[in-house]
PDB file of the backbone (N, CA, C, O) and the ligand in Angstrom, with CONECT records:
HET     ZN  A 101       1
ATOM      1  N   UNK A   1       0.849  -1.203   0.000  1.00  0.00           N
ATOM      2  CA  UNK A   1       0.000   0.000   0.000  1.00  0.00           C
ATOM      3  C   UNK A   1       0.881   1.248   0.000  1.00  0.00           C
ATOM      4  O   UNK A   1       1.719   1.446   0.879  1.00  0.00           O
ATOM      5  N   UNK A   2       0.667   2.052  -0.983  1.00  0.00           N
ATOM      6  CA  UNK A   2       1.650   3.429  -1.170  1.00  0.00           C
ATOM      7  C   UNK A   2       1.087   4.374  -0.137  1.00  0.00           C
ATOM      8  O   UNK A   2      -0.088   4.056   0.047  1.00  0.00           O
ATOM      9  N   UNK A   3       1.446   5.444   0.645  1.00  0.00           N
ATOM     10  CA  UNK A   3       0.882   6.533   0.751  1.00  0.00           C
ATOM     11  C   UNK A   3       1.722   7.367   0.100  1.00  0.00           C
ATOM     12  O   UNK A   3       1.279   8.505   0.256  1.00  0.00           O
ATOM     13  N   UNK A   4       2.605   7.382  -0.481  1.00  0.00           N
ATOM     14  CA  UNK A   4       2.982   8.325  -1.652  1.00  0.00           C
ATOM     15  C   UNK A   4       2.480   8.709  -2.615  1.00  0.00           C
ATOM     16  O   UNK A   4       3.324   8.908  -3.488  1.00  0.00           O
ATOM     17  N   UNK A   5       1.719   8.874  -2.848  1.00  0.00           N
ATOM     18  CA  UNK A   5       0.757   9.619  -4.022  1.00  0.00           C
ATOM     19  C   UNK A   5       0.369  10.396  -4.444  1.00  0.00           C
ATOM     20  O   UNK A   5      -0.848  10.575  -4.395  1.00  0.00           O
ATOM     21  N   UNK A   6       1.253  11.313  -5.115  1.00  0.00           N
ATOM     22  CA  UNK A   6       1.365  12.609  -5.127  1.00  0.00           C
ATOM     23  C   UNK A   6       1.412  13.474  -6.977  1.00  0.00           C
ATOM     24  O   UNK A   6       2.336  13.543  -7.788  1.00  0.00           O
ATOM     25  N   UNK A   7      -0.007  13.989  -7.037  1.00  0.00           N
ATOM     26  CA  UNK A   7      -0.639  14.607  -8.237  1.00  0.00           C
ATOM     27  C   UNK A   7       0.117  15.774  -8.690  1.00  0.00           C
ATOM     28  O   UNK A   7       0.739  16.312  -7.774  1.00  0.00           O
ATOM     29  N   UNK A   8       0.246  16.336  -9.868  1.00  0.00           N
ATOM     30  CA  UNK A   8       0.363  17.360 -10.113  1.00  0.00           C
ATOM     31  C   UNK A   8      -0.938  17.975 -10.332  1.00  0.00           C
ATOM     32  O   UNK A   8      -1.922  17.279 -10.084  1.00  0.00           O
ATOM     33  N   UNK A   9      -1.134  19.351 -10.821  1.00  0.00           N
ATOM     34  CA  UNK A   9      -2.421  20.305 -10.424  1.00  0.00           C
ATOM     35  C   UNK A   9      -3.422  19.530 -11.523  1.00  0.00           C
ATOM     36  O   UNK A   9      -4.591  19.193 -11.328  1.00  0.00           O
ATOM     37  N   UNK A  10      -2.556  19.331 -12.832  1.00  0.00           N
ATOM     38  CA  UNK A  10      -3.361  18.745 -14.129  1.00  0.00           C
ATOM     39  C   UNK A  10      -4.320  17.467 -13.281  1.00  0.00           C
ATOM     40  O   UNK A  10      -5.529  17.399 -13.056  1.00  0.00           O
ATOM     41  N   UNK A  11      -3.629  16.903 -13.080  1.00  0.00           N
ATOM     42  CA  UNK A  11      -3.900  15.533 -12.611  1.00  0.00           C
ATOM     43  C   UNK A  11      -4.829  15.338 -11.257  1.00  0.00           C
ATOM     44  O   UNK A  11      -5.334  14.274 -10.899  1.00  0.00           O
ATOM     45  N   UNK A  12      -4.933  16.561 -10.617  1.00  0.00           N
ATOM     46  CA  UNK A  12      -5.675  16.716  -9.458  1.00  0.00           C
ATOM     47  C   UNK A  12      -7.022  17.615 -10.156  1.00  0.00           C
ATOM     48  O   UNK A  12      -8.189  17.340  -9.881  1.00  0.00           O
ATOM     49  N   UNK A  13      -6.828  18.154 -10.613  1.00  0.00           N
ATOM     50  CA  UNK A  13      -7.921  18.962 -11.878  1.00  0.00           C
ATOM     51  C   UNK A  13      -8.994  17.593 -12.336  1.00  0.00           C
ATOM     52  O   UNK A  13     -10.222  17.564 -12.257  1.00  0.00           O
ATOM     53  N   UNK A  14      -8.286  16.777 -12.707  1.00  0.00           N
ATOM     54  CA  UNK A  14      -8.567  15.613 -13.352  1.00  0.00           C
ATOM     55  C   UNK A  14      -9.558  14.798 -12.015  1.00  0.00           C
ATOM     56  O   UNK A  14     -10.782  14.750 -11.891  1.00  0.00           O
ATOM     57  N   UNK A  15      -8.694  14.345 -11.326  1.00  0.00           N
ATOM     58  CA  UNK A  15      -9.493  13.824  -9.957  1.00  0.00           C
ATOM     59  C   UNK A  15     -10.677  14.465  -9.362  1.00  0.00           C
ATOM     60  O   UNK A  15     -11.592  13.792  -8.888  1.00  0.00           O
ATOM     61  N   UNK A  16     -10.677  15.817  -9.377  1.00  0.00           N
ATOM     62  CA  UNK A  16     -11.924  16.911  -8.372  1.00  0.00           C
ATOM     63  C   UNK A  16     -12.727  17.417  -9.490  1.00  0.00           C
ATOM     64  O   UNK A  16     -13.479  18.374  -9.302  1.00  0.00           O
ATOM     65  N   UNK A  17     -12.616  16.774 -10.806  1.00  0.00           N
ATOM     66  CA  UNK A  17     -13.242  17.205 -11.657  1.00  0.00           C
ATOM     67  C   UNK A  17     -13.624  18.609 -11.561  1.00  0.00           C
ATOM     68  O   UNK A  17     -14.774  19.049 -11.599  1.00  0.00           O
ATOM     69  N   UNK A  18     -12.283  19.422 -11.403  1.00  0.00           N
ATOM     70  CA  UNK A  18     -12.679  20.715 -11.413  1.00  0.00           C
ATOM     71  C   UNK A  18     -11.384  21.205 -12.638  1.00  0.00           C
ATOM     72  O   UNK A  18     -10.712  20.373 -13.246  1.00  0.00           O
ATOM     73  N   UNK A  19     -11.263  22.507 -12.787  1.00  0.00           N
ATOM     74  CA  UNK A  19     -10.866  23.510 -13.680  1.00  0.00           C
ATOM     75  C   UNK A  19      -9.090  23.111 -13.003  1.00  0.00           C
ATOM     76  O   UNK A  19      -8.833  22.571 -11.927  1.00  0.00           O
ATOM     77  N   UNK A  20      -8.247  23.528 -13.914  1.00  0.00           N
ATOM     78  CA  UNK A  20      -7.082  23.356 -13.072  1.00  0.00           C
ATOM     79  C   UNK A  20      -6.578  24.719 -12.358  1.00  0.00           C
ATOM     80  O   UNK A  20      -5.926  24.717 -11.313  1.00  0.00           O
ATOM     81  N   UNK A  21      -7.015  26.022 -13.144  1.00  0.00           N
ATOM     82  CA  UNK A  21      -6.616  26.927 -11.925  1.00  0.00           C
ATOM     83  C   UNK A  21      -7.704  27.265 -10.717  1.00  0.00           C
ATOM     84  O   UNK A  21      -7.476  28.074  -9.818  1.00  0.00           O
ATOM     85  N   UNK A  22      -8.740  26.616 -10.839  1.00  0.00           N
ATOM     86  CA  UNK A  22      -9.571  26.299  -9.361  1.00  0.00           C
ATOM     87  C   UNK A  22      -8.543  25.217  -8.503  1.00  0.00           C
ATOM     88  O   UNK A  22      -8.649  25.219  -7.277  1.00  0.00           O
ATOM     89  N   UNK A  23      -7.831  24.557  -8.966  1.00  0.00           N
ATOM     90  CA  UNK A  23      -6.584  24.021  -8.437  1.00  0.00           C
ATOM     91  C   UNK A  23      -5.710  24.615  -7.165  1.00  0.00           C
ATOM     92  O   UNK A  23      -5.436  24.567  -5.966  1.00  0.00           O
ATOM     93  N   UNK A  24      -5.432  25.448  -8.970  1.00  0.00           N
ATOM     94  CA  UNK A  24      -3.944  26.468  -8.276  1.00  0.00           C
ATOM     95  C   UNK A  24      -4.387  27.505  -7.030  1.00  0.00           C
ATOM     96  O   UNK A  24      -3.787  27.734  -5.980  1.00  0.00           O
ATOM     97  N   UNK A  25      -5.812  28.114  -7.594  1.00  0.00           N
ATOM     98  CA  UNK A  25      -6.039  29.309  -6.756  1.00  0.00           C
ATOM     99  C   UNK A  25      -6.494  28.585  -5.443  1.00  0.00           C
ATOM    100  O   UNK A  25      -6.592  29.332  -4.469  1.00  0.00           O
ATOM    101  N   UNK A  26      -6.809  27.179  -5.228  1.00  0.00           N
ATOM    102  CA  UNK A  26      -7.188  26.535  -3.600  1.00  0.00           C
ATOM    103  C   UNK A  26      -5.881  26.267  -3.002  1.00  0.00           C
ATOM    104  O   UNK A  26      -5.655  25.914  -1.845  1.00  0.00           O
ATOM    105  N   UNK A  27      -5.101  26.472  -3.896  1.00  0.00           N
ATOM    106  CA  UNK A  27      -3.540  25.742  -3.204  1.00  0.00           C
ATOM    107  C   UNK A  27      -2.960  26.825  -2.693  1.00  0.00           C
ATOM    108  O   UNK A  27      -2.414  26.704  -1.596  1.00  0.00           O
ATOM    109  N   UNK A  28      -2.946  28.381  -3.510  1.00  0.00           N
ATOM    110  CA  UNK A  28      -2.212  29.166  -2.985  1.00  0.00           C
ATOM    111  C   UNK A  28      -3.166  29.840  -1.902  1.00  0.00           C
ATOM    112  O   UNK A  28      -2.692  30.512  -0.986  1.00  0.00           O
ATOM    113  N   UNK A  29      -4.388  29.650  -2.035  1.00  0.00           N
ATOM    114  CA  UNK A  29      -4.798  30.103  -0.743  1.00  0.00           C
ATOM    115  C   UNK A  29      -4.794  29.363   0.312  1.00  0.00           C
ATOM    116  O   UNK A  29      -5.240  29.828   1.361  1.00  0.00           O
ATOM    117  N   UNK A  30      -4.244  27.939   0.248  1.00  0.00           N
ATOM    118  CA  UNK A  30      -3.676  27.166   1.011  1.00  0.00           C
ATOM    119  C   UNK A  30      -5.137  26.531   1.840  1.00  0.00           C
ATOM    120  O   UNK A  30      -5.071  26.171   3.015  1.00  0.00           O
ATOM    121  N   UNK A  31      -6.442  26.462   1.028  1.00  0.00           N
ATOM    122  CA  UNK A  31      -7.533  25.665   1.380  1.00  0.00           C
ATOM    123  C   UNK A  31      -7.211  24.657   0.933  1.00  0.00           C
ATOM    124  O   UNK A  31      -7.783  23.857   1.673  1.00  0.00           O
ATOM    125  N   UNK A  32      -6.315  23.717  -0.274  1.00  0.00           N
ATOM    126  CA  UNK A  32      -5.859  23.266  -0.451  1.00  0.00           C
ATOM    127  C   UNK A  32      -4.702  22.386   0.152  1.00  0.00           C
ATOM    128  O   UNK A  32      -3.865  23.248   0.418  1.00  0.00           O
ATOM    129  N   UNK A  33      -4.274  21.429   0.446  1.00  0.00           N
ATOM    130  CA  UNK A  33      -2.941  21.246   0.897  1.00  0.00           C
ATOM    131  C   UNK A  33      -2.055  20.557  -0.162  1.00  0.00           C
ATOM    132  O   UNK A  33      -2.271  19.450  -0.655  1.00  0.00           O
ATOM    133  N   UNK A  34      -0.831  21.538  -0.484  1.00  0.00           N
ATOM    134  CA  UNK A  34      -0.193  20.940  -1.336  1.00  0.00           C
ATOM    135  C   UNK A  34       1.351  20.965  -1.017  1.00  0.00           C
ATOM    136  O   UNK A  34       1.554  21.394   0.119  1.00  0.00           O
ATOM    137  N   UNK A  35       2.296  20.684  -1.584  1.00  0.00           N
ATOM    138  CA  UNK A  35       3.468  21.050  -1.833  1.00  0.00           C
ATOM    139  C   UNK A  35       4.946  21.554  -2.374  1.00  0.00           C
ATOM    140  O   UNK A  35       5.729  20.638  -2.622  1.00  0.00           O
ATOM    141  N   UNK A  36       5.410  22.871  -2.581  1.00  0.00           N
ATOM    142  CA  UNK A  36       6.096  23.569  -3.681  1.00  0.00           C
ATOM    143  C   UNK A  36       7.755  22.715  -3.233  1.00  0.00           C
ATOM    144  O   UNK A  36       8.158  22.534  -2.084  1.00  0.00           O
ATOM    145  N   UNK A  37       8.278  22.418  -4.175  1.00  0.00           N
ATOM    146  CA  UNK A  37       9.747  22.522  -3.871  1.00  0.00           C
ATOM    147  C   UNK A  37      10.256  23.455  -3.434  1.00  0.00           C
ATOM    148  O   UNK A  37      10.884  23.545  -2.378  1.00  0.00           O
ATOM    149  N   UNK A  38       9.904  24.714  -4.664  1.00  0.00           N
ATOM    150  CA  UNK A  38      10.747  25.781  -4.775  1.00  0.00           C
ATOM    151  C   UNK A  38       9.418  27.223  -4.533  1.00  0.00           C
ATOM    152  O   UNK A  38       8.259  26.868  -4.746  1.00  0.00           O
ATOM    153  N   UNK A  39       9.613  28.573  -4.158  1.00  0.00           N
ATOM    154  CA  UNK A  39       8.508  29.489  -4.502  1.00  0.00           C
ATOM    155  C   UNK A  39       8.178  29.326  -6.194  1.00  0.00           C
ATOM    156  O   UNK A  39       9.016  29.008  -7.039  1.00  0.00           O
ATOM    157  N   UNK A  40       6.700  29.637  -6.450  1.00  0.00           N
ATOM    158  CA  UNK A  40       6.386  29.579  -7.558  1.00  0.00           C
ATOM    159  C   UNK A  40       6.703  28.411  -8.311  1.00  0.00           C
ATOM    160  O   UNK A  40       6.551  28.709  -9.496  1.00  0.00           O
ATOM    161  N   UNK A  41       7.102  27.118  -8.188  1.00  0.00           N
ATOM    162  CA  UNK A  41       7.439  26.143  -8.605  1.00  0.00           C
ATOM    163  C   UNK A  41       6.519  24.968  -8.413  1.00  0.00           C
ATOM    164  O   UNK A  41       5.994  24.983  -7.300  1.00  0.00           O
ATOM    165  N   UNK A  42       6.152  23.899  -9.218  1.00  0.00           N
ATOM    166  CA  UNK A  42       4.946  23.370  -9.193  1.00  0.00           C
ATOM    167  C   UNK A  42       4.701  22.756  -7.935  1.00  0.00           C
ATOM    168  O   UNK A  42       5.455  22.733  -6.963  1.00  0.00           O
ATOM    169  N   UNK A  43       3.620  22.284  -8.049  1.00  0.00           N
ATOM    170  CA  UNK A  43       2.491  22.418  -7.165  1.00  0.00           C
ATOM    171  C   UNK A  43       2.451  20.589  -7.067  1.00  0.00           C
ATOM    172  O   UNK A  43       2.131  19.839  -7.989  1.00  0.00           O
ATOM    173  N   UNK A  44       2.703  20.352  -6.242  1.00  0.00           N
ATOM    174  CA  UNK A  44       1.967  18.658  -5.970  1.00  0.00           C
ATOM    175  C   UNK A  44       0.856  18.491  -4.592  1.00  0.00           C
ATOM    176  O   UNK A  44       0.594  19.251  -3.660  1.00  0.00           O
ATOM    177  N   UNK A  45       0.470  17.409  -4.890  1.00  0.00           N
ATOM    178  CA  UNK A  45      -1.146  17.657  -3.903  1.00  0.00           C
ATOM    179  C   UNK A  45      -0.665  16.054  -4.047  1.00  0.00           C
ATOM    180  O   UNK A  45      -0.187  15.344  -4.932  1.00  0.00           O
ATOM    181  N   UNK A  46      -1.161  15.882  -2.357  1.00  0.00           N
ATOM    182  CA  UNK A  46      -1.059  14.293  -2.025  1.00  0.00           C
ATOM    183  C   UNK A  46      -2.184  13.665  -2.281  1.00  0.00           C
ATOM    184  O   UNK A  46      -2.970  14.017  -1.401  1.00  0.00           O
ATOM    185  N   UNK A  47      -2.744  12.861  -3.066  1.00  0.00           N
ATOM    186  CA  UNK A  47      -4.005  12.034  -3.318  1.00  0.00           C
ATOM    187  C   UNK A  47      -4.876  11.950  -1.937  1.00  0.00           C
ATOM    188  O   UNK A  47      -6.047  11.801  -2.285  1.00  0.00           O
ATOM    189  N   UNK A  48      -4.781  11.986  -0.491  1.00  0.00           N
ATOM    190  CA  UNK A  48      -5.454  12.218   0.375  1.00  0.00           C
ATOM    191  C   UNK A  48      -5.873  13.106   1.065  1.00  0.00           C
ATOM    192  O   UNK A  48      -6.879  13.154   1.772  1.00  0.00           O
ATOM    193  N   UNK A  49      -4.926  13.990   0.823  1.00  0.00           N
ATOM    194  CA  UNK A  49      -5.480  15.777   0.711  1.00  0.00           C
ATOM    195  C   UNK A  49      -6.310  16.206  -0.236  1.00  0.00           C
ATOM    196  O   UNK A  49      -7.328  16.757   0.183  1.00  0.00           O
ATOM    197  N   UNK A  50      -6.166  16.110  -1.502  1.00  0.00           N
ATOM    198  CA  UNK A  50      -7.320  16.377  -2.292  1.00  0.00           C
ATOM    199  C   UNK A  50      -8.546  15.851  -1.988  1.00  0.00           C
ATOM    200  O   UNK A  50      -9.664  16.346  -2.135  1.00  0.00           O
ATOM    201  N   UNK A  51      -8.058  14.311  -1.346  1.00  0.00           N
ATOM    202  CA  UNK A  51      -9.765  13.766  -1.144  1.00  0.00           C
ATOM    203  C   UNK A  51     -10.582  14.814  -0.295  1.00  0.00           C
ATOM    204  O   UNK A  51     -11.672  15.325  -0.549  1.00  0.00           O
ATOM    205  N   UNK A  52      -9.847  14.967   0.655  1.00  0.00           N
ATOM    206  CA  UNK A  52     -10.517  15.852   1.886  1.00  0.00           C
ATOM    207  C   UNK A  52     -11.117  17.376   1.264  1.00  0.00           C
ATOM    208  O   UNK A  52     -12.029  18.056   1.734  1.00  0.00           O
ATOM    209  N   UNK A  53     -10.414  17.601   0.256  1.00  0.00           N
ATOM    210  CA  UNK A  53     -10.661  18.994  -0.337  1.00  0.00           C
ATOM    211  C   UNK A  53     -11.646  18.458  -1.036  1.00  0.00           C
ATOM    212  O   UNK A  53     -12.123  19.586  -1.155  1.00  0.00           O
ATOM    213  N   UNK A  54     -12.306  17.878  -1.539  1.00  0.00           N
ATOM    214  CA  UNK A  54     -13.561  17.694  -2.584  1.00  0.00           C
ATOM    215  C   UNK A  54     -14.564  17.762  -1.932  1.00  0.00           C
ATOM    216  O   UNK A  54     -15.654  18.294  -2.142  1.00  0.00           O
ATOM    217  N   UNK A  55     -13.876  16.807  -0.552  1.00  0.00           N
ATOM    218  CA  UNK A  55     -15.264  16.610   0.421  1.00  0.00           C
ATOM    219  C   UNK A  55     -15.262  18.072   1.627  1.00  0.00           C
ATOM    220  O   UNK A  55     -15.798  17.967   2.730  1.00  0.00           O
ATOM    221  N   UNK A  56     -14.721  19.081   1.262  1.00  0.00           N
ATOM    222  CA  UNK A  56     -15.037  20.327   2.086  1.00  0.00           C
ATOM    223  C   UNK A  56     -14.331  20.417   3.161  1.00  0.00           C
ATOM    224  O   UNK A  56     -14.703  21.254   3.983  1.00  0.00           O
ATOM    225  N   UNK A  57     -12.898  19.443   3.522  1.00  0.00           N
ATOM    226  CA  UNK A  57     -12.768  19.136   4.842  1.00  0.00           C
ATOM    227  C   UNK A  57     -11.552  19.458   4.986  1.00  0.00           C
ATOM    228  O   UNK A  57     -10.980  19.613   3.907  1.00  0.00           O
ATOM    229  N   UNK A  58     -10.834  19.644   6.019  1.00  0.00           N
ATOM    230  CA  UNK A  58      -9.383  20.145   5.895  1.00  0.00           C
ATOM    231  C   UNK A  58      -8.336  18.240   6.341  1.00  0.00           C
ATOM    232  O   UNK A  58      -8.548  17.472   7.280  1.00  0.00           O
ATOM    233  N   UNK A  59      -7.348  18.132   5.253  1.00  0.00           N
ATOM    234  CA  UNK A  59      -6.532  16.563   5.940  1.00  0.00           C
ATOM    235  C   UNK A  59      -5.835  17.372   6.592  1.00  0.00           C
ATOM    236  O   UNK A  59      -5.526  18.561   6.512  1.00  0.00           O
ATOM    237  N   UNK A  60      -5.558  16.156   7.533  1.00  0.00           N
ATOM    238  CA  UNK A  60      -4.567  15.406   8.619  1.00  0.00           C
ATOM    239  C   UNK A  60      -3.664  16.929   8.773  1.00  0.00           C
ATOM    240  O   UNK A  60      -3.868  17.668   9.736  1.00  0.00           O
ATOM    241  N   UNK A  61      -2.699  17.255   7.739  1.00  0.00           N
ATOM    242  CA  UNK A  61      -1.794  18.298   8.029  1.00  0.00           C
ATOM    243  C   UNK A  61      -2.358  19.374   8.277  1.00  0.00           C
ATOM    244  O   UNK A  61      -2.038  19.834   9.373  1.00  0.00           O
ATOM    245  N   UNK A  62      -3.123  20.010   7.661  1.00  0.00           N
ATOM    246  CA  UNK A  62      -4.114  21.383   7.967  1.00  0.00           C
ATOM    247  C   UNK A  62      -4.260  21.221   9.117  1.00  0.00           C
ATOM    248  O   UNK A  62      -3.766  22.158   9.745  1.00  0.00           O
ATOM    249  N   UNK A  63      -4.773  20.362   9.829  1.00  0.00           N
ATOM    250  CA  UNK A  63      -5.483  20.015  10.751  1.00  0.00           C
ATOM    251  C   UNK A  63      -4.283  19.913  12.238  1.00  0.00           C
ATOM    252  O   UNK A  63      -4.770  20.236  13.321  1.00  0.00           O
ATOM    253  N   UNK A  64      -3.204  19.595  12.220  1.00  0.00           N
ATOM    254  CA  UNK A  64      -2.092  19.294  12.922  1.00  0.00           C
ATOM    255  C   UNK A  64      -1.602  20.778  12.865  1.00  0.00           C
ATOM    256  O   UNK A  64      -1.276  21.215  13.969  1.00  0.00           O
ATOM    257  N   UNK A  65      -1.469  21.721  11.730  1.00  0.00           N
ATOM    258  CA  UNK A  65      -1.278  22.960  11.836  1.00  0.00           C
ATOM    259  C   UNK A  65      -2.009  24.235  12.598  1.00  0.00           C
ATOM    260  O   UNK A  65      -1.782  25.398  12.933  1.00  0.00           O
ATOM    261  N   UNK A  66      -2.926  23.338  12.637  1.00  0.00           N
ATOM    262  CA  UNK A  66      -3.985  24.497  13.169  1.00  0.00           C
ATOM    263  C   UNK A  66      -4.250  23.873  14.916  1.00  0.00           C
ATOM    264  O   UNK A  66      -5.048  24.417  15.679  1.00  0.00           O
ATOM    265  N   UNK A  67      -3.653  23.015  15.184  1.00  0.00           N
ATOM    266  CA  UNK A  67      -3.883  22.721  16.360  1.00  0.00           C
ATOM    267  C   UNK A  67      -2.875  23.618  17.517  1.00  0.00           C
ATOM    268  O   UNK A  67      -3.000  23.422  18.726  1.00  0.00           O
TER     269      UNK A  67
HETATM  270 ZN    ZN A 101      -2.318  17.429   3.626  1.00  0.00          ZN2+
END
């Protein structure tokens, strides 16, 4: 079982059946949880964070951050 699973925005666009800069603009407002290497440098989203984002909900890390 992987938990490595990690989308680019296209590919998460693809999954939330949404637009891909409805993507970008949830990531940089950080309703999203994703991860940059670099500033301005792409965008990866862990396949179980997005889940939580479709379903309205903040994952595991949001959630550990805000505690
Ligand atoms: Zn997360």
């Amino acid at each position: 079982m992987s938990t490595r699973i990690w989308l680019n925005t296209t590919q998460a666009a693809e999954v939330a059946g949404c637009h891909r800069d409805t993507v970008l603009k949830a990531l940089e407002a950080g309703e999203l949880h994703g991860n940059q290497r670099k500033a301005k440098g792409r965008w990866r989203v862990h396949a179980d964070c997005l889940d939580k984002w479709c379903a309205g909900e903040k994952c595991a890390h949001q959630i550990e951050v805000a505690a």
